[in-house]
MITORBA-901856 format. One record per residue: residue number from 1; residue in one letter; x, y, z of N, C-alpha, C, O, CB in turn. Coordinates in pm, whole numbers. Glycine has a CB too. Layout:
<atoms>
NUM:A:X:Y:Z:X:Y:Z:X:Y:Z:X:Y:Z:X:Y:Z
...
</atoms>
This chain:
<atoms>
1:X:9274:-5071:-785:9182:-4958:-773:9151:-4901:-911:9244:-4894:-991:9240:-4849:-680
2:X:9038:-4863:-943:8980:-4820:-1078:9074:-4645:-1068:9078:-4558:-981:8756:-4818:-1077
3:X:9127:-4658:-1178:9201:-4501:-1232:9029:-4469:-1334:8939:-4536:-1382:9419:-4528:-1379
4:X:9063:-4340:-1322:8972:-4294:-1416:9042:-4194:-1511:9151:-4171:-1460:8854:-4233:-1347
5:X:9032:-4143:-1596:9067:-4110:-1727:8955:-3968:-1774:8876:-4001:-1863:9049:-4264:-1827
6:X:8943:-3843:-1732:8860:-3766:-1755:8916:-3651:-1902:9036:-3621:-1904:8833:-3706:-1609
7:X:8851:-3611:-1978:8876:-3543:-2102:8777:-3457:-2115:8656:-3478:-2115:8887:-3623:-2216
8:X:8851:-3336:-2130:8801:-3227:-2134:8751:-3134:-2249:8738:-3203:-2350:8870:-3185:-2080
9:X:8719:-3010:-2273:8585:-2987:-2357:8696:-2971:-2495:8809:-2928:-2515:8460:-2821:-2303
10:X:8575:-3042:-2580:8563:-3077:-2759:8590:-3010:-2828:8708:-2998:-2860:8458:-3099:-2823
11:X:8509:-2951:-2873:8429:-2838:-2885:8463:-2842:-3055:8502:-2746:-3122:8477:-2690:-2779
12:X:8434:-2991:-3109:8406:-3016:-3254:8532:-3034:-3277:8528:-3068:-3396:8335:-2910:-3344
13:X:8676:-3037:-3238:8801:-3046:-3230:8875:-3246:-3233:8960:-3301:-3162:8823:-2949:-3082
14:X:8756:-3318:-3394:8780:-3433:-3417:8941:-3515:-3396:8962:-3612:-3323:8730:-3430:-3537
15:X:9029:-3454:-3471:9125:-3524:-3488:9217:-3507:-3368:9304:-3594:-3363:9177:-3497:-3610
16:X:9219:-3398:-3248:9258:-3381:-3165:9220:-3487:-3065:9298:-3527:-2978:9239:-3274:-3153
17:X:9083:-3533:-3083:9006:-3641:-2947:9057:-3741:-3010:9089:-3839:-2941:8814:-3661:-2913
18:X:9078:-3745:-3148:9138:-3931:-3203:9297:-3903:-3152:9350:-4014:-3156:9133:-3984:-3444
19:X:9377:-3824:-3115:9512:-3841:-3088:9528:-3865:-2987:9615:-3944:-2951:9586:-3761:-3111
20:X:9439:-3798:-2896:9438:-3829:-2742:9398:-3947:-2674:9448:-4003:-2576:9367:-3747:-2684
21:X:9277:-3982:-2759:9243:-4135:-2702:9321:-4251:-2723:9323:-4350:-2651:9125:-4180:-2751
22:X:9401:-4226:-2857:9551:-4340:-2859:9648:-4302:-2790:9751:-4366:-2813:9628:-4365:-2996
23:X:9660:-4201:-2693:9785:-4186:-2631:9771:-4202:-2465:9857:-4219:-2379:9844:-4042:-2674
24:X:9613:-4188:-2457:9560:-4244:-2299:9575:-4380:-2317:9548:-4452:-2413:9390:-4211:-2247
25:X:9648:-4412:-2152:9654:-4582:-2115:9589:-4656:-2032:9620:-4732:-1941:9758:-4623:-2071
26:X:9457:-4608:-2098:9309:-4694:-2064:9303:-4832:-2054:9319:-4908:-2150:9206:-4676:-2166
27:X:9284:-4862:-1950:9241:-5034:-1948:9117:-5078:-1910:9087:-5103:-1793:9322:-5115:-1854
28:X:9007:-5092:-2052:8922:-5079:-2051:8857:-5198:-1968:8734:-5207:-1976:8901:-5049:-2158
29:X:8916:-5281:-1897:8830:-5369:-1816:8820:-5315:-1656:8744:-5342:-1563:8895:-5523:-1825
30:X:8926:-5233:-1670:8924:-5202:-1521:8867:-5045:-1469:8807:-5010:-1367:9080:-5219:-1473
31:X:8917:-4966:-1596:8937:-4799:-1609:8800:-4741:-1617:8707:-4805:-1668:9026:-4747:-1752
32:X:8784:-4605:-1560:8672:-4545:-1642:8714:-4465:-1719:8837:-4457:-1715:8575:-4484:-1580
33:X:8658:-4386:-1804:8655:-4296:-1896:8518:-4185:-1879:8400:-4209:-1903:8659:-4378:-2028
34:X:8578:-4062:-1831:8449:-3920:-1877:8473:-3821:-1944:8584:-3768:-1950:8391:-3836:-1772
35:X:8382:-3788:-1997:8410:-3694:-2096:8329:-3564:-1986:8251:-3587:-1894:8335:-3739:-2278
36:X:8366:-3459:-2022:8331:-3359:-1947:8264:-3222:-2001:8280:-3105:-1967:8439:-3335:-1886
37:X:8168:-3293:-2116:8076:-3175:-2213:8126:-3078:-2285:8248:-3065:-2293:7993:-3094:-2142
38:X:8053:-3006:-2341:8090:-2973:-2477:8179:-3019:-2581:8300:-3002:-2599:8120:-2881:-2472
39:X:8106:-3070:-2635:8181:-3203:-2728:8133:-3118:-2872:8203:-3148:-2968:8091:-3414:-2703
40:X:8045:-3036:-2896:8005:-2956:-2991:8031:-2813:-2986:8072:-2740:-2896:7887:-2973:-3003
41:X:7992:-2791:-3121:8012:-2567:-3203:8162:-2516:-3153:8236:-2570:-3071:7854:-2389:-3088
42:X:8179:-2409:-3222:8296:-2339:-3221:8365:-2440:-3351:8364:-2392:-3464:8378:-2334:-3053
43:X:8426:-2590:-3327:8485:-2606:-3389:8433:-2720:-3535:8326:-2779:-3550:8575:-2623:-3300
44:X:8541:-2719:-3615:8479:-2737:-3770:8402:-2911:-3827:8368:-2946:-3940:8636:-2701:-3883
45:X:8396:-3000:-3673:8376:-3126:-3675:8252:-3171:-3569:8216:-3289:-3566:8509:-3188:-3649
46:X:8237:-3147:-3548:8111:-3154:-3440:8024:-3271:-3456:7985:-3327:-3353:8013:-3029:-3454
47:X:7977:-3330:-3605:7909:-3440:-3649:8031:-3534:-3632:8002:-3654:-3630:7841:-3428:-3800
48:X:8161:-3502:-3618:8220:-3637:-3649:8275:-3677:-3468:8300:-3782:-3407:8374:-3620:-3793
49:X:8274:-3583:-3445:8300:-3629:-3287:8210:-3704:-3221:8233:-3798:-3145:8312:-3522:-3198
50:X:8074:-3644:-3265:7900:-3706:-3174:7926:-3868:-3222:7886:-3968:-3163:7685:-3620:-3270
51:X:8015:-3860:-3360:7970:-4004:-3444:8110:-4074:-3360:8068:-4189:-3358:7975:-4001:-3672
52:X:8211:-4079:-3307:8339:-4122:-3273:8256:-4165:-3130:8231:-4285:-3120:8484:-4000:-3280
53:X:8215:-4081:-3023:8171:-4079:-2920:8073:-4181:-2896:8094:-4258:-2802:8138:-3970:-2901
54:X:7946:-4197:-2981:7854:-4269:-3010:7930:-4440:-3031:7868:-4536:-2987:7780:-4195:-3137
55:X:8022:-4454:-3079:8081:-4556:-3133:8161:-4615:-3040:8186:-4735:-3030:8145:-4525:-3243
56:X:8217:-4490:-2942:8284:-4547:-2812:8203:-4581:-2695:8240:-4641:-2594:8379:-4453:-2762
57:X:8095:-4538:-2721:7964:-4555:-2599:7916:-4694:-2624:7914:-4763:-2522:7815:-4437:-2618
58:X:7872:-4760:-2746:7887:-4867:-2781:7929:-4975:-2718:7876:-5070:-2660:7934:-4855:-2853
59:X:8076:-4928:-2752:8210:-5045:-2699:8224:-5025:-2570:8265:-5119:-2501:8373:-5025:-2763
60:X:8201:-4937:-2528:8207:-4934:-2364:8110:-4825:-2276:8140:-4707:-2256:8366:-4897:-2324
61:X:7962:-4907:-2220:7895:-4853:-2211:7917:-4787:-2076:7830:-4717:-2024:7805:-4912:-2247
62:X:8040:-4813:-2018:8070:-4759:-1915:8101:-4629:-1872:8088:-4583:-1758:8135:-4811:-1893
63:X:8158:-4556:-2002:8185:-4455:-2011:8085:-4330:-1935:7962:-4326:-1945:8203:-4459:-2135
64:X:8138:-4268:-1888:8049:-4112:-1838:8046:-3979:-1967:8143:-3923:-2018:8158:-4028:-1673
65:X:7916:-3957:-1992:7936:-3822:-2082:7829:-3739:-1993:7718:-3778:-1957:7892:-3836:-2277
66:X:7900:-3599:-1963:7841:-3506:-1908:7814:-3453:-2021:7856:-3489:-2132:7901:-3433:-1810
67:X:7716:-3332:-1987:7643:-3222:-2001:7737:-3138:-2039:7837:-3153:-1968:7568:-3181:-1892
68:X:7753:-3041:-2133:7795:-2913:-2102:7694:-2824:-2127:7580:-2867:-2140:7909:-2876:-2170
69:X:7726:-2656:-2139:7660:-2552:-2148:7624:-2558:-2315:7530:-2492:-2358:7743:-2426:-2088
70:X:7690:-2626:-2385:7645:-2620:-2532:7577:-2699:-2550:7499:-2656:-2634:7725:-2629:-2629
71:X:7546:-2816:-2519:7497:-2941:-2545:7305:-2866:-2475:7201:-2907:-2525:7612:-3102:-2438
72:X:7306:-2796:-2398:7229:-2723:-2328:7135:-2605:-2464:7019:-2608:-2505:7342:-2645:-2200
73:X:7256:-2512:-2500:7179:-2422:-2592:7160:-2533:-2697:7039:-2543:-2714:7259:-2274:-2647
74:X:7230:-2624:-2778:7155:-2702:-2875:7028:-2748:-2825:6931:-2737:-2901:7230:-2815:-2920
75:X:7005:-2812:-2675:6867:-2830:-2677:6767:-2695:-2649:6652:-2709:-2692:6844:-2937:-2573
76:X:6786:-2613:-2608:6714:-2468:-2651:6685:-2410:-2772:6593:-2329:-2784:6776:-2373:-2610
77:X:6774:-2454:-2887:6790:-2440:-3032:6705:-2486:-3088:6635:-2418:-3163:6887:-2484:-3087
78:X:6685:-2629:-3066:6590:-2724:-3158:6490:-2686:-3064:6429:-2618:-3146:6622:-2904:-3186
79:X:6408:-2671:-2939:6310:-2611:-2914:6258:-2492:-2973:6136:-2481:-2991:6321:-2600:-2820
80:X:6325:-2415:-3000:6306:-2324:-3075:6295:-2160:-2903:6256:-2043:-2898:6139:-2385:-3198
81:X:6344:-2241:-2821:6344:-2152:-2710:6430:-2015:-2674:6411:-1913:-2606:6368:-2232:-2622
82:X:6530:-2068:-2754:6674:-1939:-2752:6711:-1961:-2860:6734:-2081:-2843:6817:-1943:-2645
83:X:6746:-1936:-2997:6780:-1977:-3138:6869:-1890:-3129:6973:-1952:-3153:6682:-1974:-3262
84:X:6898:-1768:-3107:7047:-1668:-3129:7160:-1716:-3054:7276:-1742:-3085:7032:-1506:-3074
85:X:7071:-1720:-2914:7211:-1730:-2816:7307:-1894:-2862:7422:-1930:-2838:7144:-1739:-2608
86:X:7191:-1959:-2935:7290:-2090:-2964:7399:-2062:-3125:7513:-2107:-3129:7159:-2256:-2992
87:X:7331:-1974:-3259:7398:-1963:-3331:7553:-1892:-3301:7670:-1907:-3337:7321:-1918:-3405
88:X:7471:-1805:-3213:7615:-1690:-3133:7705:-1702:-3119:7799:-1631:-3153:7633:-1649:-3026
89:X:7701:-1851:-3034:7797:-1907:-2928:7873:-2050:-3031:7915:-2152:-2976:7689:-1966:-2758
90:X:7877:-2024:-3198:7944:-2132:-3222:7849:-2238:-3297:7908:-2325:-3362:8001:-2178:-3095
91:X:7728:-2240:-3295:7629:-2312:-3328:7595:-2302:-3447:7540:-2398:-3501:7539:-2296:-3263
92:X:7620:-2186:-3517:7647:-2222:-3694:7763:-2324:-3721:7770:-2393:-3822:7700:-2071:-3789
93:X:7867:-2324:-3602:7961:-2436:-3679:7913:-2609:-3738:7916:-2690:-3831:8080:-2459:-3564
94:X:7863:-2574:-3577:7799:-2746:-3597:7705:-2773:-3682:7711:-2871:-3756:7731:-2808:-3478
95:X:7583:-2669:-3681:7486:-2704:-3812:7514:-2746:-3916:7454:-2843:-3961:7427:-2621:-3860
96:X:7650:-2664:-4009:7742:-2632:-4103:7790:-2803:-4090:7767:-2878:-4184:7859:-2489:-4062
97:X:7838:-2837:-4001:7879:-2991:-3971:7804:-3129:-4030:7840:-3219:-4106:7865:-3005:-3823
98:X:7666:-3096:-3948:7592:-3180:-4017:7563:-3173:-4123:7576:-3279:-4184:7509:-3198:-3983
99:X:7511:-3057:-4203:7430:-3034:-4303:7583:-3075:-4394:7547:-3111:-4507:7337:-2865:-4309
100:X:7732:-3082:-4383:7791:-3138:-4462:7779:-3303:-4431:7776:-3383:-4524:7916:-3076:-4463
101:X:7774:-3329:-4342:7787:-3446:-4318:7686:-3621:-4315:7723:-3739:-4321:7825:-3403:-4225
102:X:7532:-3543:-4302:7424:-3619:-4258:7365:-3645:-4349:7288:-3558:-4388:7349:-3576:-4175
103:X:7370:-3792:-4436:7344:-3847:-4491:7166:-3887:-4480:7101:-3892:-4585:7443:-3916:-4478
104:X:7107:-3910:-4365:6979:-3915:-4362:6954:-3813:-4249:6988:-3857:-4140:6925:-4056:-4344
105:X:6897:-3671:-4246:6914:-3587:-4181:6768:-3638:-4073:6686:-3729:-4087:6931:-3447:-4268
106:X:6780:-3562:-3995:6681:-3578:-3877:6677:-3434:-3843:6740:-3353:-3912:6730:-3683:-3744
107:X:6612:-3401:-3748:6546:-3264:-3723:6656:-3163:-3727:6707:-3158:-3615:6467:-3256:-3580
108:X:6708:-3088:-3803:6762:-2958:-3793:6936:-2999:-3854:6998:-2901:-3813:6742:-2892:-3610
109:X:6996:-3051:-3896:6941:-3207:-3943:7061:-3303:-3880:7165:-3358:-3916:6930:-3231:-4143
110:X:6971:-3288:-3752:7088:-3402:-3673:7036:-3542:-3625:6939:-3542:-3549:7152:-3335:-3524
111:X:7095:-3669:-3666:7016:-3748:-3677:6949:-3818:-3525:7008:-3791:-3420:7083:-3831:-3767
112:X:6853:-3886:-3523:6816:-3939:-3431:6917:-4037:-3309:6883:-4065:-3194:6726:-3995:-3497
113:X:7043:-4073:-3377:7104:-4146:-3276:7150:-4028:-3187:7159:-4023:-3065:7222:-4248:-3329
114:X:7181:-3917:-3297:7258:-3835:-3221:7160:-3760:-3096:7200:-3758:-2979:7328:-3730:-3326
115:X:7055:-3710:-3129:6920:-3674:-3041:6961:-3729:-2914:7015:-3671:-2820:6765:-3746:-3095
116:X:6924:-3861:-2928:6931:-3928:-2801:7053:-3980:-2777:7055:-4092:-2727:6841:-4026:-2787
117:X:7165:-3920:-2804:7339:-3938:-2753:7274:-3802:-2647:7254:-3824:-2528:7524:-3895:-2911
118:X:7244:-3647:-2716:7256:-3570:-2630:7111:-3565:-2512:7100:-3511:-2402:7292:-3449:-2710
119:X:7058:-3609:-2558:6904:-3655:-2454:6984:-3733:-2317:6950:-3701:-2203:6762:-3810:-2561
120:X:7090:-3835:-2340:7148:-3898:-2246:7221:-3833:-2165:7218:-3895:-2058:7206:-3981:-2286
121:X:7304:-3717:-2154:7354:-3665:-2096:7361:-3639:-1988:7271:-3561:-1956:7355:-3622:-2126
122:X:7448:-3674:-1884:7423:-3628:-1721:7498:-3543:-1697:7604:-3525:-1756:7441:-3722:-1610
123:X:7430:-3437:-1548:7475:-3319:-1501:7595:-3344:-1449:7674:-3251:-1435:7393:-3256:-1414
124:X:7629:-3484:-1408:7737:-3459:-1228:7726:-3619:-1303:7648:-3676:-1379:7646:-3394:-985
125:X:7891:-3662:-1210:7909:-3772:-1184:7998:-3824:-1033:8120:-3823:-1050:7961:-3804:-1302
126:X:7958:-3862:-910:8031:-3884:-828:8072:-3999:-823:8005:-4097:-857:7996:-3852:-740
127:X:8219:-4005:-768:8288:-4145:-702:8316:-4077:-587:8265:-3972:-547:8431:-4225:-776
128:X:8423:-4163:-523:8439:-4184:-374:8506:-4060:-326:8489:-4015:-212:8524:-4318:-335
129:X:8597:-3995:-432:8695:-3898:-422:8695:-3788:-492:8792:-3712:-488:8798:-3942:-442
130:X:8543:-3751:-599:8565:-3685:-682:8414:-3672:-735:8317:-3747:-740:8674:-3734:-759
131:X:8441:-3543:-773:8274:-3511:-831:8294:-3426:-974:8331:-3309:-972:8165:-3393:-700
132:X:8272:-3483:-1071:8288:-3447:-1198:8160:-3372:-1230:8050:-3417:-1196:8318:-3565:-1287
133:X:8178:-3243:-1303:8098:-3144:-1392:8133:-3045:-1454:8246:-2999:-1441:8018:-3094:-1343
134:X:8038:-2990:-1537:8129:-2924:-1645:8138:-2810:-1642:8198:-2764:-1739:8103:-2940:-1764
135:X:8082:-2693:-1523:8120:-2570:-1522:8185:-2574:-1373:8286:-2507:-1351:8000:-2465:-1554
136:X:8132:-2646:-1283:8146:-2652:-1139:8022:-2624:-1055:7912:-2660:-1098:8248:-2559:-1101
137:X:8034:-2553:-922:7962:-2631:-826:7950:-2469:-737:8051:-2404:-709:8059:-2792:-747
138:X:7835:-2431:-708:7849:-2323:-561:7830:-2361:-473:7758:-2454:-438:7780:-2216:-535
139:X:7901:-2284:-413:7975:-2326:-249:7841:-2288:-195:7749:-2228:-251:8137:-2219:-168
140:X:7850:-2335:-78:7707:-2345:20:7618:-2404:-11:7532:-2418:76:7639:-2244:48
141:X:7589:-2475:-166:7496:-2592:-129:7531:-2698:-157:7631:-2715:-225:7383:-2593:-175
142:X:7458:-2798:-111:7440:-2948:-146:7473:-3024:-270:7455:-2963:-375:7320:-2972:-136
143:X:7497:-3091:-274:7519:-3165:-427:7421:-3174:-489:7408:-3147:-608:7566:-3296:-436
144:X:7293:-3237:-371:7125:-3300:-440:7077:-3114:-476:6995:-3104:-566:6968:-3420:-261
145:X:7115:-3009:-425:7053:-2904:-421:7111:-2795:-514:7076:-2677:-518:7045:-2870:-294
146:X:7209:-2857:-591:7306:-2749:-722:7186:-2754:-848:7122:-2845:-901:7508:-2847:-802
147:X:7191:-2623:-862:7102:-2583:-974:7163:-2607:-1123:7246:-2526:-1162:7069:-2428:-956
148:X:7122:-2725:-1214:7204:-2721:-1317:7227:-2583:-1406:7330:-2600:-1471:7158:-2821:-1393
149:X:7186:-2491:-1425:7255:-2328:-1451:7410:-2356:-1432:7499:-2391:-1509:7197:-2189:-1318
150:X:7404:-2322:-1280:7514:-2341:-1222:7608:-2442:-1267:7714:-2410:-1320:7487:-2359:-1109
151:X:7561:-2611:-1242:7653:-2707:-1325:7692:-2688:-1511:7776:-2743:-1582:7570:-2852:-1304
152:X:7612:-2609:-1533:7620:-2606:-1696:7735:-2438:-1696:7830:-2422:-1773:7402:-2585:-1794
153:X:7697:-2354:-1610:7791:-2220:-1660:7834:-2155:-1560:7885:-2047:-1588:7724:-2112:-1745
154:X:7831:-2190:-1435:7946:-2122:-1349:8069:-2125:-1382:8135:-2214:-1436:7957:-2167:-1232
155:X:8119:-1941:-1319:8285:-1951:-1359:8348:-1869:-1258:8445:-1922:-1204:8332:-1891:-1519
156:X:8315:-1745:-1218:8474:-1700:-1150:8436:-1722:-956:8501:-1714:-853:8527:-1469:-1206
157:X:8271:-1755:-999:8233:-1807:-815:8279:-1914:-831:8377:-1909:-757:8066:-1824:-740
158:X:8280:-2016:-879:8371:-2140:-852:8517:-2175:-885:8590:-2264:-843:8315:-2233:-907
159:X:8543:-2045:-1004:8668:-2114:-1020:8792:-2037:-941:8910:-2055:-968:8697:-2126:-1178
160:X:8744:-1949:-838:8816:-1856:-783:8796:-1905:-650:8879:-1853:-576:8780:-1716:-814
161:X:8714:-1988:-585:8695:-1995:-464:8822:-2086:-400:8907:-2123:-480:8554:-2047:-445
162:X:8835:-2115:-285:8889:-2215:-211:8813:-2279:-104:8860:-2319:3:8995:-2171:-161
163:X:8698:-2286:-141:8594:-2325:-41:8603:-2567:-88:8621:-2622:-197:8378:-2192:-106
164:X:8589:-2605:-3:8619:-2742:-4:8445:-2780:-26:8344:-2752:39:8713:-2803:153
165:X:8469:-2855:-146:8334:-2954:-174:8325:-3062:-92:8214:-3104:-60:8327:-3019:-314
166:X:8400:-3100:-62:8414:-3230:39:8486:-3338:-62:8548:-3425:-1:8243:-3296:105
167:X:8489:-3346:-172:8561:-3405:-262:8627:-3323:-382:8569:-3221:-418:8483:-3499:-304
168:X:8722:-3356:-434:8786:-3297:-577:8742:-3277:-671:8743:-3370:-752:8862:-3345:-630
169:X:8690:-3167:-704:8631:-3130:-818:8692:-3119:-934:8793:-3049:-941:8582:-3036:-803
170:X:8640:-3188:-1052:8708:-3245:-1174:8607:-3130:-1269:8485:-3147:-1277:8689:-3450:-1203
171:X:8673:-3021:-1332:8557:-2974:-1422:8636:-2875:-1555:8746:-2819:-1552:8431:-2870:-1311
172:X:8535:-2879:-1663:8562:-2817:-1776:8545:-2641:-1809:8581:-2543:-1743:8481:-2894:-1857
173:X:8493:-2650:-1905:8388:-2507:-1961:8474:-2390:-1953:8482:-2313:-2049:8237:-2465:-1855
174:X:8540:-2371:-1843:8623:-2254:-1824:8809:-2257:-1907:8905:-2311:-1851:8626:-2247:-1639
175:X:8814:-2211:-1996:8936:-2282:-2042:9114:-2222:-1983:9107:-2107:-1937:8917:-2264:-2216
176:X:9203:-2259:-1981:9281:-2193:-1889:9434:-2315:-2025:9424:-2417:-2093:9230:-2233:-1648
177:X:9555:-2209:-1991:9675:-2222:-2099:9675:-2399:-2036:9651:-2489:-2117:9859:-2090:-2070
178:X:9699:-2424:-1921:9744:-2552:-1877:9629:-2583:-1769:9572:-2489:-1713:9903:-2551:-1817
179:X:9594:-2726:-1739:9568:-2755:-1653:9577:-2666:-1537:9682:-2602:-1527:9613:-2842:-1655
180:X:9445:-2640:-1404:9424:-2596:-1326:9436:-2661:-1265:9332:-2727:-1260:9362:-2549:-1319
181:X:9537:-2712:-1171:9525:-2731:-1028:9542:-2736:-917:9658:-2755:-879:9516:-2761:-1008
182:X:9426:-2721:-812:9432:-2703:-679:9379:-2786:-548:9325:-2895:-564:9385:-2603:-677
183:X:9392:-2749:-461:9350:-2855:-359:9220:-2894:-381:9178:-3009:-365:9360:-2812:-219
184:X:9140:-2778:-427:8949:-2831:-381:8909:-2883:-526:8814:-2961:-536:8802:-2661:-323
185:X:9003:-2830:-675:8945:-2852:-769:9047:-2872:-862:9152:-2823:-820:8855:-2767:-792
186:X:9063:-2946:-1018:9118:-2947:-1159:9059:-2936:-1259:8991:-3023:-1314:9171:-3035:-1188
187:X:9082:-2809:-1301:9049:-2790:-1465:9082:-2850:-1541:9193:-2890:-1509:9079:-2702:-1524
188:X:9050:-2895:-1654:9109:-2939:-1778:9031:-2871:-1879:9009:-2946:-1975:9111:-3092:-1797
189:X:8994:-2785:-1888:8915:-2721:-2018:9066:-2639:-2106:9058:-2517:-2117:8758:-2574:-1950
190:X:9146:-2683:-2141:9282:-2599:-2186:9280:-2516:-2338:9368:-2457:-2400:9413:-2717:-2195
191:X:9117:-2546:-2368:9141:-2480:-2508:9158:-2484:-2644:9173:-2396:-2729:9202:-2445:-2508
192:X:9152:-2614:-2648:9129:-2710:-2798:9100:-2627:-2920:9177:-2614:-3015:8991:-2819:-2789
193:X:9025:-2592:-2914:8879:-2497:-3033:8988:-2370:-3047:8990:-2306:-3152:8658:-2424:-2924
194:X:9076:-2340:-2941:9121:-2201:-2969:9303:-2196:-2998:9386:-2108:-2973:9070:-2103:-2825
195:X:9314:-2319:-3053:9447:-2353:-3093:9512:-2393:-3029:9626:-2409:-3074:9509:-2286:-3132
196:X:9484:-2437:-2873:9550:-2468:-2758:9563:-2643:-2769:9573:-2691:-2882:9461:-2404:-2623
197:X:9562:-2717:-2674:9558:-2864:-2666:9427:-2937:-2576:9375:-2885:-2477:9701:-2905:-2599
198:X:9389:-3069:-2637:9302:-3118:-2572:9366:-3181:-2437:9455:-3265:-2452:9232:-3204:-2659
199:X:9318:-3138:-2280:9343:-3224:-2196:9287:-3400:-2147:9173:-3433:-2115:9326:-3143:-2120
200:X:9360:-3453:-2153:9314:-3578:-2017:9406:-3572:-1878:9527:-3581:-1854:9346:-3763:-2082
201:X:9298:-3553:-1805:9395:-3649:-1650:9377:-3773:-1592:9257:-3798:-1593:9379:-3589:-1513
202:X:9429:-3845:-1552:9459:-3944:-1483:9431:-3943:-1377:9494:-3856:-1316:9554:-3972:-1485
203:X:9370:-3994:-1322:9317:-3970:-1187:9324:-4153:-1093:9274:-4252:-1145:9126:-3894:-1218
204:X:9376:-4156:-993:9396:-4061:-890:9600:-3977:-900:9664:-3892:-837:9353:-4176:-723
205:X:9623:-4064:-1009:9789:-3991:-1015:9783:-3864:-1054:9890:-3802:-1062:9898:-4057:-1122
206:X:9688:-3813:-1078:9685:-3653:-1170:9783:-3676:-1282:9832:-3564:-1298:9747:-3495:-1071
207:X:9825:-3737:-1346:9886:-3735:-1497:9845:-3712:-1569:9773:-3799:-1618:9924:-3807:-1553
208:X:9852:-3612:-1621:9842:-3549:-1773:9871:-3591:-1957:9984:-3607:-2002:9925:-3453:-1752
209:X:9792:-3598:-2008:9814:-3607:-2161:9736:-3516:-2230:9628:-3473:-2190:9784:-3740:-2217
210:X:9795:-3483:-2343:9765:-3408:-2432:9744:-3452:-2575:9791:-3559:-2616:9844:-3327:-2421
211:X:9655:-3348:-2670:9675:-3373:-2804:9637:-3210:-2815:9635:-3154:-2925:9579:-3507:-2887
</atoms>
């Protein structure tokens, strides 16, 4: 049976995602791997994670990368649609990132692979037992009928409820000291960016690793 391997939010926190991915026991012919958004701002690496990520997408195009709520205001940013609420929230870090880092800059100046790393991004990912996203899910509707708002920044309506999705909800964004979990849902957003540790779980054993 395929284990899956889910990792939780980034948040520019490079050398933490390189410790964790050598200490997960991924078997990449059989395993999946998701990442569960915000992979950018707040923290001091942000270009080098998009570039690690990009490189693992590569080698295994199997991989799942969600959406988060940041990956969201960066595309509001470069529209030029909300420009505060993205510096606000952490988004001078990452600029600061590239503009040290980007050798042939691209718009704002993040380069074109990277564009379309975050252009690729999906809201939700379901399997048989489990529905992965990165803020969570409100109760009373549909899966086809969740407003991405909601998948990108819900928090104490979903993360307080005990209402049953019909499957296990796997989700980030909200950060908490340890792993969250409960019957209807598991957190792994534990806090990386804020001195805490990056989570992975193991799924379907729920096993835990850290960096």
């Amino acid at each position: 049976m395929e284990r899956i391997f889910a990792i939780g939010d980034i948040h520019g926190c490079y050398d933490p995602l390189v410790r964790l991915l050598g200490r997960v026991p991924i078997d990449w012919t059989r395993d999946r791997l998701v990442f569960m958004g915000d992979y950018i701002d707040r923290g001091p690496q942000s270009f080098e994670v998009i570039e690690h990520l990009i490189e693992l997408q590569k080698r295994h195009p199997e991989t799942v990368f969600l959406k988060g709520n940041h990956e969201q205001m960066l595309a509001d940013y470069l529209s030029g649609k909300d420009r505060m609420t993205y510096l606000y929230n952490g988004g001078q870090q990452t600029l600061d990132s590239y503009l040290r880092n980007s050798s042939a800059p691209g718009r704002y100046p993040i380069p074109e692979a990277h564009l379309r790393f975050f252009e690729s991004l999906q809201l939700m990912f379901e399997t048989e037992n489990y529905i992965f996203v990165h803020a969570g899910l409100r109760k009373g509707l549909p899966l086809e009928n969740q407003r991405p708002e909601d998948l990108l920044w819900i928090r104490e309506n979903f993360v307080d409820t005990r209402h049953s999705f019909g499957k296990r909800v796997v989700f980030g964004h909200t950060p908490f000291d340890e792993p969250r979990v409960e019957p209807n849902k598991i957190g792994i957003d534990t806090g990386a960016v804020y001195g805490n540790k990056l989570t992975c779980v193991q799924l379907p054993e729920e096993e835990f690793f850290f960096a």
